[in-house]
N, C-alpha and C positions, 0 to 999 in steps of 0.2 A: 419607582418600582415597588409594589406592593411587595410586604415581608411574607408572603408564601413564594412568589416569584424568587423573589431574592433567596430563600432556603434553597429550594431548586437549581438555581445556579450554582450556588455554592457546592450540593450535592453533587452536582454535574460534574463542575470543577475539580472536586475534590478525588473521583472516579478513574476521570484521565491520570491520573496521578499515582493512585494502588488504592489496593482492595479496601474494602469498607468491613470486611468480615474475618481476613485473614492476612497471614504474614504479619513476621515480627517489626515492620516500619510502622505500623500505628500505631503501635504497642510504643514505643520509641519515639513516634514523632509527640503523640500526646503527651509523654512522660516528660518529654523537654519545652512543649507550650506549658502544662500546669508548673514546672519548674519557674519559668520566668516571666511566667502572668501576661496577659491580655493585655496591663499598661504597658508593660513593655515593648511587647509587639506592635500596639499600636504608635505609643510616643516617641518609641526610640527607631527602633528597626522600618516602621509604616513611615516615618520621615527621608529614607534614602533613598538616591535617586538614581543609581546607578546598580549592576550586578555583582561590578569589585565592591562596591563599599557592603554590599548583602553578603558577600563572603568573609570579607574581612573584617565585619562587625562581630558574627559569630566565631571567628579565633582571637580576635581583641576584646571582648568586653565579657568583663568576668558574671556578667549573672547568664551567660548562656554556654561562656565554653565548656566551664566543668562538666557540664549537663550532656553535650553533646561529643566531646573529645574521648571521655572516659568507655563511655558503651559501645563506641566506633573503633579505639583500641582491641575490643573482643572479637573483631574481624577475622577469620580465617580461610586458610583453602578451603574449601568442600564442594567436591567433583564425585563422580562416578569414575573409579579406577577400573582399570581393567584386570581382569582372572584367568590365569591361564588352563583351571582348574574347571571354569565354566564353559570355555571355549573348546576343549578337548571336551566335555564330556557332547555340548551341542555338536561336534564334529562327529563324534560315533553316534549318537543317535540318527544324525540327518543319515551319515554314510546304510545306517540299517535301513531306512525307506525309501534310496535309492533304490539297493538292492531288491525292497518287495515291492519295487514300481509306484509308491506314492515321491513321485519328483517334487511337487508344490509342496508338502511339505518340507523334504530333505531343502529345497531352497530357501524355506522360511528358516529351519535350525545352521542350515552352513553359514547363512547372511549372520547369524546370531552370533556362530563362532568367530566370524568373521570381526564382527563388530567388537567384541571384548578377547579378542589376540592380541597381548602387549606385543610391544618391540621386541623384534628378533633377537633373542641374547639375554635378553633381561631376567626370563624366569629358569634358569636353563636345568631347573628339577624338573617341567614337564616339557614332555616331547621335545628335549634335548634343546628348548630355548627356542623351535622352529614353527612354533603350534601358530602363526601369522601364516606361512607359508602354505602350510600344511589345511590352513581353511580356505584358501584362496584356491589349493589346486583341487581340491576336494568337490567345492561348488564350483568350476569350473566343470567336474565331472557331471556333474546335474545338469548344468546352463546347457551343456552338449547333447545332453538325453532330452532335453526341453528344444534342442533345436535353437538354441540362441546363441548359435557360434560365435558373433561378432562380440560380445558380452563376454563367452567363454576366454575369448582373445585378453578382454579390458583385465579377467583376473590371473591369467597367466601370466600376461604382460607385467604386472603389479609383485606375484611372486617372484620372477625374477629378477625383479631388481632387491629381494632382499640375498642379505647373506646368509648361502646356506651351504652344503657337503656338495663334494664334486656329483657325487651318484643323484642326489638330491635334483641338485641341476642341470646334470644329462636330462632325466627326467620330466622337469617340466618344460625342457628345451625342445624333449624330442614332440611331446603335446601340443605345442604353440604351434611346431610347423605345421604339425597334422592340423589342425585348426585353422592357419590362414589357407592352406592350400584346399581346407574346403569350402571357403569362405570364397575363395577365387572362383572356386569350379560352380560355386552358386551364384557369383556374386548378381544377374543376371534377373535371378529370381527373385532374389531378395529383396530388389529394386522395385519389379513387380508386384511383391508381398506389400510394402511400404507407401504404396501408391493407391493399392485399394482399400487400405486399410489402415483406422486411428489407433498409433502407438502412445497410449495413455501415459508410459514413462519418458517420453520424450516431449522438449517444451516445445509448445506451439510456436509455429513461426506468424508473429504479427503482419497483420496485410499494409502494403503501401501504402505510404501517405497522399489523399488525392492531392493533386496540385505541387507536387511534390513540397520536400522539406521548409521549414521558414530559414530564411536567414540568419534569425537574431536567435532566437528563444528554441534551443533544443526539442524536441520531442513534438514540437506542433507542425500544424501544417501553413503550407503559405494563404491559405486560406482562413487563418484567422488572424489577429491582431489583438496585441493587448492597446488597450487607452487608458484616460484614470480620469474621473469625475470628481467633483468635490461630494456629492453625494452617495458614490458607492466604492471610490478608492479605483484601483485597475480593476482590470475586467477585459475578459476575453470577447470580441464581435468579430463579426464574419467581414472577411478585408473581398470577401467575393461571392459568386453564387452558390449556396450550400445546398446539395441535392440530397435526398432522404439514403442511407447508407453510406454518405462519403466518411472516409476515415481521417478523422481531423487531428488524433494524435499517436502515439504511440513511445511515450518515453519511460528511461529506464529508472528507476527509483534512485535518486541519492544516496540513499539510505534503506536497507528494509531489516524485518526482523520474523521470524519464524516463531507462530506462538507454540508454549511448550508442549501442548496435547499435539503437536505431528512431527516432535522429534523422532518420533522412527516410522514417520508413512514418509514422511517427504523432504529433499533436501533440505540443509538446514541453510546451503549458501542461494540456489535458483529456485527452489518451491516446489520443482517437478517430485510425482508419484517416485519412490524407490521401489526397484526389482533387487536389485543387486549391489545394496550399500558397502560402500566406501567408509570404515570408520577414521577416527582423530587417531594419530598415533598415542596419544596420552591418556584422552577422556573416552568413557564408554558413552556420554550423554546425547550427543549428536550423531547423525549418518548425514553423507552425502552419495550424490546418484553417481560419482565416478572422482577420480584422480585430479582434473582439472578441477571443479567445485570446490575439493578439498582443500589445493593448496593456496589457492586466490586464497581461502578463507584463512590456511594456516599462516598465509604473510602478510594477514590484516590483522581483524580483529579477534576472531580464534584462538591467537597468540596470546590473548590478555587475558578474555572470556574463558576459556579452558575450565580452569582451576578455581571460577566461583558462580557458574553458571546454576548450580544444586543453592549456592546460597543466594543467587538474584531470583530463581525462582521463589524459595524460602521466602523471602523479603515481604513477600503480597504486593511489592513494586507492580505497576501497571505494564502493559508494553509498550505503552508510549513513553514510560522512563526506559524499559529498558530498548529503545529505538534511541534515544536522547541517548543512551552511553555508545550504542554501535556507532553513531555519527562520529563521537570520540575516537572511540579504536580501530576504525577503519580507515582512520587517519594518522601520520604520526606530531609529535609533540611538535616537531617546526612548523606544522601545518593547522595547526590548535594555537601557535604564539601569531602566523599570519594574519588567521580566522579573528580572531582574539582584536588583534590591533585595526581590522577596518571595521570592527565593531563601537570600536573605542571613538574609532577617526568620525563613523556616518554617526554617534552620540555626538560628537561635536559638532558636525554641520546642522544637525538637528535642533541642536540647541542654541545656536545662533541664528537660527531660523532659517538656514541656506536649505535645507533639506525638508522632505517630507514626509512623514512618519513610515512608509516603507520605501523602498527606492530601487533602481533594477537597472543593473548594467545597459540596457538596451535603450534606444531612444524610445520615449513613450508618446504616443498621437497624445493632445490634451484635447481634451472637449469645453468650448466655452472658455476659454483663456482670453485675458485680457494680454491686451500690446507688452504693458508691464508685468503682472505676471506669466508671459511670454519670456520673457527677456530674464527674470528671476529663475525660472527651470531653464531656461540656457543654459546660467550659470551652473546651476546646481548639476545638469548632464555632464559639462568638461570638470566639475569637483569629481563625481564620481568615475570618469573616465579615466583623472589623475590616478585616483585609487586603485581601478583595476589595473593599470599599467605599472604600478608597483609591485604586485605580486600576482600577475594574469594566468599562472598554474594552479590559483586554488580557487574553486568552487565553493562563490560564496551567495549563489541565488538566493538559496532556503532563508539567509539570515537579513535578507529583506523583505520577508513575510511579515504580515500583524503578529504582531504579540497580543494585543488590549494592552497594554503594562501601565497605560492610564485608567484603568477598571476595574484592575485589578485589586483585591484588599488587601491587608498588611496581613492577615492571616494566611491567607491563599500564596503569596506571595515566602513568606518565612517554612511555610511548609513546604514548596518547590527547593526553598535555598538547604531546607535539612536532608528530603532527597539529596542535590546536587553535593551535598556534605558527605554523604553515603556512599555514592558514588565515585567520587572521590576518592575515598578511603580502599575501596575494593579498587582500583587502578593503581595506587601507591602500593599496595597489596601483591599485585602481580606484576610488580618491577617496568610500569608504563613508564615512569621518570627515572628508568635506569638505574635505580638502586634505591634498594629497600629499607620502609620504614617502620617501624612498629608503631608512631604515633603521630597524627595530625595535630600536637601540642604548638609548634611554629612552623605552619607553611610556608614554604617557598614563594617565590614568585608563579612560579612555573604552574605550582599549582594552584593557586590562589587564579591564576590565567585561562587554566584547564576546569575549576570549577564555576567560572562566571560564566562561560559557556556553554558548559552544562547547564546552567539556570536558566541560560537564553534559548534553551534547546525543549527544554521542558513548557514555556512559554510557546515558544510556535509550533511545537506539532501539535499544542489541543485543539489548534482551529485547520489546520493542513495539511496533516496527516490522511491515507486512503488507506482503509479494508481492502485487503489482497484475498479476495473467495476461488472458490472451485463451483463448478456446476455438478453435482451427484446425480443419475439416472440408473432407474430401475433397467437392469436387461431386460424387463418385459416391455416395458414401453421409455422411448427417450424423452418424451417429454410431459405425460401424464401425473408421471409423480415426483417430476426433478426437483432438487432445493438445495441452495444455498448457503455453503458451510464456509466461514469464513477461517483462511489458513495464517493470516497474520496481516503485519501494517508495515507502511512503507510512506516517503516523501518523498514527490514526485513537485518540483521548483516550477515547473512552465504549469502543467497542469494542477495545478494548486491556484491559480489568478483565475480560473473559471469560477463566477459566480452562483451562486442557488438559485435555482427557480422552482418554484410546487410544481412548475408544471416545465418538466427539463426540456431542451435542445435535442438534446443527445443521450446516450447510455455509455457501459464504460462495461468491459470486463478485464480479465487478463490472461495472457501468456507467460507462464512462470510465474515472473516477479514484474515483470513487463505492464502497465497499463495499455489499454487502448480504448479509445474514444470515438465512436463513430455516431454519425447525424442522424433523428428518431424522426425531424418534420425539417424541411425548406426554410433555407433564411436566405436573407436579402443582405446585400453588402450594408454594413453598420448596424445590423441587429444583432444584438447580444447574447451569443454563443455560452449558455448556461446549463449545468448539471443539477443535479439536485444529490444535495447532502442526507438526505431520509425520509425524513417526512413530506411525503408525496400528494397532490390534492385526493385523489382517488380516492385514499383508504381513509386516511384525518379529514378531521372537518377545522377549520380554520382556527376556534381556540385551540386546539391540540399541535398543530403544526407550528403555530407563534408561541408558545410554551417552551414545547423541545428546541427552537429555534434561539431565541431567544435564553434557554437554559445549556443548552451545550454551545454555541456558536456566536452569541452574546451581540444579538444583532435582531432587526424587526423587519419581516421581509415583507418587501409592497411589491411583489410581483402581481401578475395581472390576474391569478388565481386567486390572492389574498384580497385585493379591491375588488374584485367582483364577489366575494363569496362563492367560489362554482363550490356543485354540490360532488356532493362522493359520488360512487359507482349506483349506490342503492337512488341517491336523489334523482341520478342519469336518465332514470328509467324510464320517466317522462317529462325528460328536457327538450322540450324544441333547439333543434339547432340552430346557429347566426348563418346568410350567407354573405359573402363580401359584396362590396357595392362595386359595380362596373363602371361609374363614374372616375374618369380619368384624375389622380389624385388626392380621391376622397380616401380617406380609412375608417369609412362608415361599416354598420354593420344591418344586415337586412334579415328582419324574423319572418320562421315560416309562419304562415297562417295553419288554425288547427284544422279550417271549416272545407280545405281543398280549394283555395283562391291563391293562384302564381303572383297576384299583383301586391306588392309590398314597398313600405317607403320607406328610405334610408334615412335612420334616426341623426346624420349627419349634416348630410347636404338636401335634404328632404325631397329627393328625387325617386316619382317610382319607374321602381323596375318590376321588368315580368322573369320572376324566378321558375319558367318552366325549364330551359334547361340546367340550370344551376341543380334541381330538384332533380332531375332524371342522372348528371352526372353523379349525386348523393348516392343514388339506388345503385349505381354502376357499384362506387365506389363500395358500398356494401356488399354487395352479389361477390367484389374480388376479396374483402374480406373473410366472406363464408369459403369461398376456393382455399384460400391461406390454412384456414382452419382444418381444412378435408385432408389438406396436405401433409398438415403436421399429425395429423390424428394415424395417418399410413405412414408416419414416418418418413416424410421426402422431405427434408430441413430446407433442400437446395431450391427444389421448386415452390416451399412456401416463401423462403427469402424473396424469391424474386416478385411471386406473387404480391406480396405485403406492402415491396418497396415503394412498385408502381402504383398500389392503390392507395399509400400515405402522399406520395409527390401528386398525385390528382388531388386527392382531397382537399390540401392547403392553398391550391391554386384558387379553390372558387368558392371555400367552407372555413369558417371558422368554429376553433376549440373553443368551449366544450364538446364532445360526442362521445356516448358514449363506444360504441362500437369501434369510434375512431384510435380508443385509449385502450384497448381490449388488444385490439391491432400492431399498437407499439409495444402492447406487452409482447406479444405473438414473434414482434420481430427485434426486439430484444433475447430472446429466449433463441431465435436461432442465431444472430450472431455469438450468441456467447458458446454455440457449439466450436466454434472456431479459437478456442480457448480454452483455460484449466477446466477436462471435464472427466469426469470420472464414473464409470459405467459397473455397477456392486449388484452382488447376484441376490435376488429374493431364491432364498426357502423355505 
């Protein structure tokens, strides 16, 4: 690799990891590289071969620990506490433009009050220690004048259960009935409200899986299959017929994380828009869309995160580290010592060569397998079989993804482990191992356990991690000026084996926190069900695509866009299109003539054909394209879907990509399925 490549990479690398500009970790991590010098990194540290020995090298060996124990000692809380001072004053404010009929706001100031109201009792100088209750029923008052009785229900409901004065709770008792009993006398309607119309704060419900569920592998459908090649590892192909629109996945993230700039639009636990947030009984830094979101989160990892979320942000940590600590705290310490040990165990089959550098509870179709190495993955399926059978409650997909950790350098690598060092230190911090420590001087087992795994965490989400976006649309038009605001990342274990293509399979958006995966062109059983990681043939032109590819993903892609060189959209403009050869088994391809002659010979099996009707099916195929177009432009999402689908499933039967029109098309019908998912509808004025 040439040394600008190689910068780039390491750039790249170094990205996924935290900020290049800000926060005090590079401050920090540099301070502890110029400490113990590049030979050290490289001769001492770039020689281990394992994640315990990267942890335990930096609390055992004295040119590193001083350097990194001492400043990790200075570790503290810092959260956004809550005000009872600010909660009452936003409670009398909101309650004043109830009164003069501005509702949207009094909702924006009650939600506020709401959000920074300690625990009931705690401040009991203001409003007698009740000021929780007191914004909950307060914006309940609003949510009612707004017509959102079922909502009005969720914050009565929620005042109630605190402790308050008998008068107190006559009162909100006698509100709640009044509220279901109108809630009952409309229920009717509401139903009807709901049916014709997108509730933007509500998650989308993912569509069926075609072909219903897979067997083995969570979240796919039975219509695809993983295999593994020696050339491109596993990989997702079609185990049957894929029709243009089928939904081939839809699974739930292992892991996700909410990046900081939509702490107060959208849940922090599902992703959904907030109307009427739920805050942390302790921190003001997070909201959630209601009661259940909140506590799943308070009896994971919320519980830990609380109390230094102001300092992870602080850090200039990336959010792929901090997705690498949720995996942590969303889990607890016996299920981190599990994790931990079949990590330990597939290092050892690995190393004895029984294993292969990623591996996957499922049985895997092999391609091109010899009798003996037939018989060698045999083995290796019932070693790992052993394994899950040992501890079959924990979910250990994710950590048979790639790392690279053969590619990786001794720098890249020491700075992952100083992260995983940091992280660390803020979990010992907030009482993850049960009692508190002021210093990472002699780590435990436990944690020495808990931070090799962080290392391992930090390693495979740079290459399998997914952008969880929202669709934004003008209320003037829904799809003339929509784009694409990404809300956070997440690891998704089945849908993470789909490979790159410049030129994708399929498209992806989401529900919540939810992926889903539905088919953009026809595939054939055992062709290879591929996404695309970013760079797209369209817009890049081939060295820019192998660059970024090769600089974030650290791989060289020979999809059929990269050997062929297709041209971007502008080259499109006058590309003749290929048509497929009708010769029984041939996978020739047939160009059009420029001069108006059907007769053409297949660069194949050098047979001619007469492509008049292949040419006139084209022109169809276009005429529904233009329909699609006319559709979306009057806003009919439903009848340009349909229009689109039909005219992608003609087209690949008797054409081959490139076209442009044809690419224009799957933009077109990517843009409506993704109405069926995170979209969010903001007013021009």
């Amino acid at each position: 690799m040439e040394y600008g490549d190689r910068h780039y990479r390491e750039l790249c690398s170094s990205e996924t990891l935290r900020s290049g500009s800000k926060g005090f970790f590079r401050d920090f991590a540099e301070a502890v590289v110029n400490k113990v010098g590049n030979t050290w990194i490289s001769e001492v540290f770039g020689k281990l071969l394992t994640d315990d020995e990267r942890m335990r090298v930096i609390f055992g060996d004295s040119s590193v620990k001083e350097a990194v124990v001492e400043p990790l000692d200075r570790v503290r809380h810092i959260y956004r506490d809550k005000d009872a001072k600010i909660s009452r004053a936003r409670r009398i404010e909101g309650l004043k433009c109830l009164r003069s009929g501005d509702t949207n706001k009094a909702l924006v100031l009650l939600s506020q009050a709401v959000l920074r109201a300690p625990l009931t009792g705690r401040v009991k100088a203001i409003d007698d220690g009740y000021s929780l209750a007191l914004a909950l029923m307060t914006r309940a008052d609003v949510l009612i004048a707004l017509e959102e009785v079922a909502t009005a229900v969720e914050d009565l409901t929620a005042a109630a259960h605190e402790e308050v004065p008998h008068d107190l709770s006559v009162e909100i008792d006698l509100k709640l009935r009044e509220c279901r009993k109108r809630l009952e006398e409309t229920r009717g309607a509401v139903e009807i409200a709901r049916s014709t119309r997108r509730n933007h704060y509500c998650k989308p419900i993912p569509p069926a899986l075609t072909g219903g569920p897979h067997s083995v592998f969570p979240g796919l459908s039975r219509l695809v299959d993983i295999r593994e090649s020696p050339d491109v590892g596993k990989h997702a192909v079609a185990s049957g017929d894929v029709r243009v629109g089928d939904t081939l996945a839809t699974e739930v993230p292992l892991a996700s994380c909410l990046l900081p700039d939509y702490y107060g639009t959208h849940c922090h636990h599902c992703f959904v828009r907030l109307r009427a947030p739920m805050g942390c009984p302790h921190c003001s830094t997070v909201a959630f869309c209601g009661r259940t979101c909140r506590d799943i989160a308070l009896n994971s990892y919320h519980k830990y995160e609380c109390k230094v979320l102001v300092l992870l942000i602080g850090s200039g940590m990336s959010i792929l580290s901090a997705l690498a600590l949720r995996m942590v705290t969303q889990v607890d310490l016996q299920t981190c010592r599990k994790l931990h040990h079949k990590c330990n165990e597939l290092l050892e089959l690995k190393t004895e060569g029984k294993a292969p550098k990623c591996q996957s509870e499922a049985p895997i179709k092999l391609e091109g397998s010899a009798s003996k190495s037939a018989k060698r993955r045999q083995r290796k399926k019932k070693l790992l079989e052993n394994l899950q059978m040992k501890s079959p409650e924990v979910d250990f997909r994710a950590y048979e993804l790639v790392t690279h950790e053969s590619l990786r350098s001794a720098i890249d690598f020491f700075e992952r482990a100083l992260m995983a060092v940091f992280l660390l230190k803020c979990l010992t911090t907030v009482d993850y191992f049960e009692s508190s420590r002021r210093t990472l001087d002699s780590p435990t087992d436990d944690e020495i356990t808990t931070g090799s795994l962080l290392l391992r965490n930090l390693q495979l989400l740079q290459f399998n991690a997914h952008e969880i976006f929202e669709t934004r649309s003008s209320n003037e038009h829904r799809f003339r000026s929509n784009k694409t605001v990404y809300l956070g990342i997440a690891i998704y274990p089945s849908v993470a084996r789909f490979n790159h293509d410049c030129y994708p399979a399929v498209t992806r958006y989401f529900a919540g926190r939810d992926i889903v995966i539905r088919a953009t062109r026809p595939l054939k059983p055992g062709e290879v069900v591929a996404e695309n990681y970013g760079p797209i043939f369209t817009k890049r032109n081939l060295k820019e695509r192998q660059r970024v590819l090769n600089g974030r993903y650290w791989f060289k892609c020979t999809c059929r866009a990269c050997t062929q060189d297709w041209p971007d959209f502008d080259g499109l403009i006058d590309y003749s299109p290929r048509f497929r050869c009708t010769t029984e088994g041939c996978r020739g391809s047939l160009p059009r003539s420029k001069l108006g002659n059907t007769i053409a010979k297949c660069t194949t099996c050098q047979r001619k054909i007469n492509l008049k009707e292949r040419i006139a099916g084209l022109e169809e195929c276009e005429e529904k394209y233009r329909s699609c177009f006319i559709s979306m432009e009057e806003e009919k999402s439903d009848a340009a879907l349909r229009q689109v689908t039909n005219a992608l499933q003609q087209f690949h039967v008797d054409i081959m990509a490139p076209h442009r029109d044809t690419h224009l098309a799957e933009i077109a019908l990517a843009t409506c399925m993704a109405e069926n998912g995170n979209v969010w509808i903001f007013c021009n004025e």
